[in-house]
C-alpha positions as CSV (number, residue, x, y, z in Angstrom):
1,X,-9.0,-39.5,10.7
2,X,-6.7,-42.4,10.7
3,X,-6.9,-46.7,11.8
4,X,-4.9,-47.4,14.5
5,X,-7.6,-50.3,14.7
6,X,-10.2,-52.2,13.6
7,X,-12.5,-50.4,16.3
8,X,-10.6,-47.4,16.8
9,X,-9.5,-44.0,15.5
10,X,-7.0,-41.0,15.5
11,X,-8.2,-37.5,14.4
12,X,-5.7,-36.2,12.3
13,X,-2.7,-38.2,10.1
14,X,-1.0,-34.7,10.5
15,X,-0.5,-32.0,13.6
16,X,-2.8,-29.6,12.0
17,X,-0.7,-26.8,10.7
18,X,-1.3,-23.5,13.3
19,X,0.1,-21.4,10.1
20,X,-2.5,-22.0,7.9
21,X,-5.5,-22.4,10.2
22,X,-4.7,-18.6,11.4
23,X,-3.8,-17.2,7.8
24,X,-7.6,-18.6,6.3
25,X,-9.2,-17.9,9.8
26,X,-8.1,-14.3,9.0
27,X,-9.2,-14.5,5.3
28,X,-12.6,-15.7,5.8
29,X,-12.9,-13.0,8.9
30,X,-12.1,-9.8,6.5
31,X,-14.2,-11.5,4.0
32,X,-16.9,-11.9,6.5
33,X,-16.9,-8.4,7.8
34,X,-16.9,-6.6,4.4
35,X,-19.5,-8.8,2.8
36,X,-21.3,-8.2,5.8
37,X,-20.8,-4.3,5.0
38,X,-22.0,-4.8,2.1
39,X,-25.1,-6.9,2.9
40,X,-26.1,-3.9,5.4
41,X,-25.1,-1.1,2.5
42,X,-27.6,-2.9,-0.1
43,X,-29.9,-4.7,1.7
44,X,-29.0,-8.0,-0.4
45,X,-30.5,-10.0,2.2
46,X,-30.4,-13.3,0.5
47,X,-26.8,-13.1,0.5
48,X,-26.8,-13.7,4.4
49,X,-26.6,-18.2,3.7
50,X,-22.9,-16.9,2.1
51,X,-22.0,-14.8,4.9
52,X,-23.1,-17.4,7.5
53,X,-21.0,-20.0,5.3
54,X,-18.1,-17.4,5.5
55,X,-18.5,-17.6,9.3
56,X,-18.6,-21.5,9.6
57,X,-15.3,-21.2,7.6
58,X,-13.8,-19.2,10.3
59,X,-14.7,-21.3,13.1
60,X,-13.6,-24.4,11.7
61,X,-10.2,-22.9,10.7
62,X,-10.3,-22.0,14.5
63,X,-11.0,-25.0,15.7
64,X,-8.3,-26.6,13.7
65,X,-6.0,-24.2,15.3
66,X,-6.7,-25.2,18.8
67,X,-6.3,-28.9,17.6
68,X,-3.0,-28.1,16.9
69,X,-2.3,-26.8,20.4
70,X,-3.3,-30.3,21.3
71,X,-1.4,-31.7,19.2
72,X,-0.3,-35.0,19.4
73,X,-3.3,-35.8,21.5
74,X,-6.1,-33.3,19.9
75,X,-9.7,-33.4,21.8
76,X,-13.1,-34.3,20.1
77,X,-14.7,-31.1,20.2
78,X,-12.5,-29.2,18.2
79,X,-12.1,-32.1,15.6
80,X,-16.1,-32.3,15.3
81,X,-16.2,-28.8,14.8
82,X,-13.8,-28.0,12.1
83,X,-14.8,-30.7,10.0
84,X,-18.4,-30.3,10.2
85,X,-18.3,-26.6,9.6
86,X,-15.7,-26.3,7.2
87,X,-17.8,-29.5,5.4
88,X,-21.6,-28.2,5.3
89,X,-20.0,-24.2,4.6
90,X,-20.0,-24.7,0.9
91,X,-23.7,-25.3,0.6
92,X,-24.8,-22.2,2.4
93,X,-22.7,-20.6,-0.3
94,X,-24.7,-22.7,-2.7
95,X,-27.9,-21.4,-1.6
96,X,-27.1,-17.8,-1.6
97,X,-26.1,-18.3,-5.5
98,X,-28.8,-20.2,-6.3
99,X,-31.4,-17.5,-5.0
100,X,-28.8,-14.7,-6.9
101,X,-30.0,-16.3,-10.3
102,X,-33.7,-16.4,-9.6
103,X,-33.5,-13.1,-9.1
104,X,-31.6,-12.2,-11.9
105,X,-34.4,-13.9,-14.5
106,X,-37.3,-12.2,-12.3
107,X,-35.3,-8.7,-12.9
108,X,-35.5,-9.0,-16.3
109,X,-38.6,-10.6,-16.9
110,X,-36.5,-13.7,-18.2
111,X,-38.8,-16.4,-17.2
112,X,-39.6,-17.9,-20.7
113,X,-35.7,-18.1,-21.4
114,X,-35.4,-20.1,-18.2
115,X,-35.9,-23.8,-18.3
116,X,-37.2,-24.1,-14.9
117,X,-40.1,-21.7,-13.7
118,X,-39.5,-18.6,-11.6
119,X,-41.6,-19.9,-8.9
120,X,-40.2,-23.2,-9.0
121,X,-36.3,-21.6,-9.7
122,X,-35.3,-20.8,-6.2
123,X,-37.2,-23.1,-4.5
124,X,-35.9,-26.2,-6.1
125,X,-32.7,-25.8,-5.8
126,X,-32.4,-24.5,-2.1
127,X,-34.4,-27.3,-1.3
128,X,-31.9,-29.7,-2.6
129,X,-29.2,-27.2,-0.9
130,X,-30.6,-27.7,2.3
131,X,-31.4,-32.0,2.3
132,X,-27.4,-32.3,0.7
133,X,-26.6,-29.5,4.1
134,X,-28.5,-32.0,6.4
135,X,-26.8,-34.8,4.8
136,X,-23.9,-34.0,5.1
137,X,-24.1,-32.7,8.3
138,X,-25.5,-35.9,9.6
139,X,-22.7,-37.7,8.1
140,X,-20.4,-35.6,9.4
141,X,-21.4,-36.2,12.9
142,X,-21.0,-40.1,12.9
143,X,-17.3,-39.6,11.5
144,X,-16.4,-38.3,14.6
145,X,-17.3,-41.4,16.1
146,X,-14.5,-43.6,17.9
147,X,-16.7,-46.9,16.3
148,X,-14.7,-47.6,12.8
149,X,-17.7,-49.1,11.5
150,X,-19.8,-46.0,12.6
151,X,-17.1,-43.6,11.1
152,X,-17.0,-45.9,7.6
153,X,-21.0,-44.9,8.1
154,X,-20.7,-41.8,8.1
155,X,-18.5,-41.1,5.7
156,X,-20.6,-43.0,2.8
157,X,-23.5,-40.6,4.3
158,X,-20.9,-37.6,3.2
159,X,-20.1,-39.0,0.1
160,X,-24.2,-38.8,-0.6
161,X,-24.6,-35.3,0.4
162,X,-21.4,-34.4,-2.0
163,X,-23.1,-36.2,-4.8
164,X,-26.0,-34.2,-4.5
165,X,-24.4,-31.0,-4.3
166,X,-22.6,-32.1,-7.5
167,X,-25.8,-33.0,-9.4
168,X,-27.7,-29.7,-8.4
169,X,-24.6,-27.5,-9.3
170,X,-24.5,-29.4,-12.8
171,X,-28.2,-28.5,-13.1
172,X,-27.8,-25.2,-12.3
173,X,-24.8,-24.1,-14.7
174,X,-27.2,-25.6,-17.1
175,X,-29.7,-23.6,-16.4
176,X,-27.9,-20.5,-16.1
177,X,-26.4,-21.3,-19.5
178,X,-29.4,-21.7,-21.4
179,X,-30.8,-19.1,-19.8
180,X,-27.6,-16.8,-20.7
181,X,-27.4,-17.8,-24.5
182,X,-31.6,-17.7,-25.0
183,X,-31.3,-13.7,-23.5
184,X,-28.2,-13.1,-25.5
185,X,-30.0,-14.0,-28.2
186,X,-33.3,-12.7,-27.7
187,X,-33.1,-10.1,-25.3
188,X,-36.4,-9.1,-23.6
189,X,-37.8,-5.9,-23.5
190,X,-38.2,-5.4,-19.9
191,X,-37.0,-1.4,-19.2
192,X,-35.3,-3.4,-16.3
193,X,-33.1,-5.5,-18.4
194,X,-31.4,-2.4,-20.0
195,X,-30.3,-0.9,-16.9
196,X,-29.3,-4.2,-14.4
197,X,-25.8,-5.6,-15.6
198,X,-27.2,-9.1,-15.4
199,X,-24.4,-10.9,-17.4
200,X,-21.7,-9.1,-15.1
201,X,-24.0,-10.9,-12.2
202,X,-24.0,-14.2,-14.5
203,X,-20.5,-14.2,-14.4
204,X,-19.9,-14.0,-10.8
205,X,-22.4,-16.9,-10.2
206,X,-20.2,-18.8,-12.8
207,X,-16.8,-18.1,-11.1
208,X,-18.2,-19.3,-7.7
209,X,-20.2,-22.5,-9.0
210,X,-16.9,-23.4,-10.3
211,X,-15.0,-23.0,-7.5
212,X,-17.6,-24.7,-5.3
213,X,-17.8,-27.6,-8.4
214,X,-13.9,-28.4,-7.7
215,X,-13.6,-28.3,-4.3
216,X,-16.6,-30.8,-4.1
217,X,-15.2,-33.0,-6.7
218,X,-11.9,-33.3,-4.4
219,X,-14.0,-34.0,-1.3
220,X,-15.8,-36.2,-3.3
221,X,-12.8,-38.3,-4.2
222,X,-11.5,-37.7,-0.6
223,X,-14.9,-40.2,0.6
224,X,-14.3,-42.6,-2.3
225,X,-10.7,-43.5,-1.1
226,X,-11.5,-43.4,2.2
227,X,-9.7,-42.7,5.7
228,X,-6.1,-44.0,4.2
229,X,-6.8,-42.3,1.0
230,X,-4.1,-40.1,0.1
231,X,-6.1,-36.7,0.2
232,X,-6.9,-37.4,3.6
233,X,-3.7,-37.9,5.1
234,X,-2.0,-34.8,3.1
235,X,-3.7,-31.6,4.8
236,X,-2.5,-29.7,2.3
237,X,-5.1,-30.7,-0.2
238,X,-7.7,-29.4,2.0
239,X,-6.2,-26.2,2.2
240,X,-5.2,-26.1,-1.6
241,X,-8.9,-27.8,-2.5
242,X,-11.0,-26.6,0.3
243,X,-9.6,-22.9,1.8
244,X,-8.7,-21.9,-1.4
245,X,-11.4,-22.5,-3.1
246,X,-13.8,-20.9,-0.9
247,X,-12.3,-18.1,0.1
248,X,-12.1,-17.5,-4.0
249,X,-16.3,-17.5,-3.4
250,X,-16.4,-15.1,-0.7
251,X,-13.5,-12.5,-2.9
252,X,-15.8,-13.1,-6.0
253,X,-18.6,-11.8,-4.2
254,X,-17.3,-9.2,-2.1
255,X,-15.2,-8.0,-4.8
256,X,-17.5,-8.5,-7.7
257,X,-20.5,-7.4,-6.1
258,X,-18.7,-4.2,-5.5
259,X,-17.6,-2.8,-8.3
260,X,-20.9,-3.6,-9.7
261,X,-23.4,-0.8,-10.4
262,X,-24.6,0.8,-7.1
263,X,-28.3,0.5,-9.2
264,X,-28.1,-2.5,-10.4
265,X,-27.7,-4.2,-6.6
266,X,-30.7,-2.1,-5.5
267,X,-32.5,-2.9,-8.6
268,X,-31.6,-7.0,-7.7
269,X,-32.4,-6.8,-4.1
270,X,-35.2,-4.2,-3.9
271,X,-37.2,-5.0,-7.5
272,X,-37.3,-8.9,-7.7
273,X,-39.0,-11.0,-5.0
274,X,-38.8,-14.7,-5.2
């Protein structure tokens, strides 16, 4: 979103590229469908928040394609779409990670190696999942304002919600940390522990809290410089920053999840309630 005045504002520095709207619509879609698959397959219900992020993804990507058949005079609608869904997507995938690793210390009876208690684990963190998804949702809204002062609003409520991603996704890779190195170095003796490939699961939940960590570092310094900051005018830093990045989280789940052990899912989904 760009000045043309003090009061006023233009969606996009850019005709949003059809090309790549289509090509990551189509990503996210196949990503959708199969980790939906394999949602149904294993019954890994708390991995639904990622699925739904998969499908915000694919209608902001959408909507960003019909801006472009607007183009140079794009409409609200699509505009408020795309950048509210392809802005609050991340932490639904937050929150389907962040219930992955309770579930992973409950499995193997972990608890004491964790720094944070099983029944306040899950809790705590989807909680601050959820008020940085409101926050930046709100934020999001009143950017789509045609008030400049109401945009500038918005977009330092954003900035909030991003910090607060950042801060719980420190906190958790910090906990999941300790939490590897204290079982790698005194493993329990849960009958569970032997059996469920928990590190193989640690190290998906790493890959995608780093890719989620960068892209919400870049949006991050998107707020701080601003609508004529230089990420903002350039759309390809969303799509190298943003698409990227979280189609990675989708592939690392669908793909990692699969070749995982057929028992060890069941064993995550089925055995461990948080």
């Amino acid at each position: 979103m760009s000045s043309d005045s003090d009061d006023t504002f233009k969606f996009y520095h850019y005709d949003p590229s059809l090309a790549a709207a289509c090509v990551f619509a189509v990503l996210f879609g196949a990503s959708a469908i199969w980790h939906a698959f394999l949602i149904a397959k294993y019954r890994t219900w708390y991995f639904i928040p990622c699925l739904t992020g998969g499908i915000f993804e694919i209608v902001g990507y959408a909507a960003r394609g019909v801006s472009h058949g607007q183009a140079p005079n794009p409409t609200l609608a699509p505009y408020v779409i795309q950048i509210l869904l392809l802005l609050v997507a991340p932490a639904l995938f937050a929150a389907s990670i962040y219930m992955t690793l309770g579930r992973i210390i409950v499995s193997v009876d972990g608890e004491p190696h964790s720094l944070i208690k099983k029944r306040w684990l899950t809790k705590s963190f989807v909680t601050g999942d959820v008020l940085s998804f409101f926050i930046q949702l709100g934020g999001g809204g009143l950017m789509a304002s045609s008030k400049a002062s109401t945009a500038k609003t918005g977009s330092h409520i954003v900035l909030t919600g991003l910090v607060i991603q950042i801060v719980l996704f420190g906190l958790f890779i910090a906990v999941t940390v300790v939490f590897n190195l204290r079982m790698r170095a005194r493993p329990t003796s849960m009958p569970l522990a032997g059996s469920l490939p928990w590190e193989k699961f640690l190290r998906i939940l790493y890959n995608a809290s780093a890719f989620i960590m960068v892209r919400s570092i870049v949006r991050v310094a998107e707020f701080v410089e601003g609508f004529e900051g230089t990420i903002i005018r350039h759309e390809l830093y969303l799509y190298i920053f943003d698409a990227v990045p979280m189609a990675a989280v989708m592939v690392v789940f669908t793909c990692g999840i699969r070749h995982t052990s057929r028992s060890g899912l069941e064993k995550l989904s089925w055995w461990s309630k948080v």
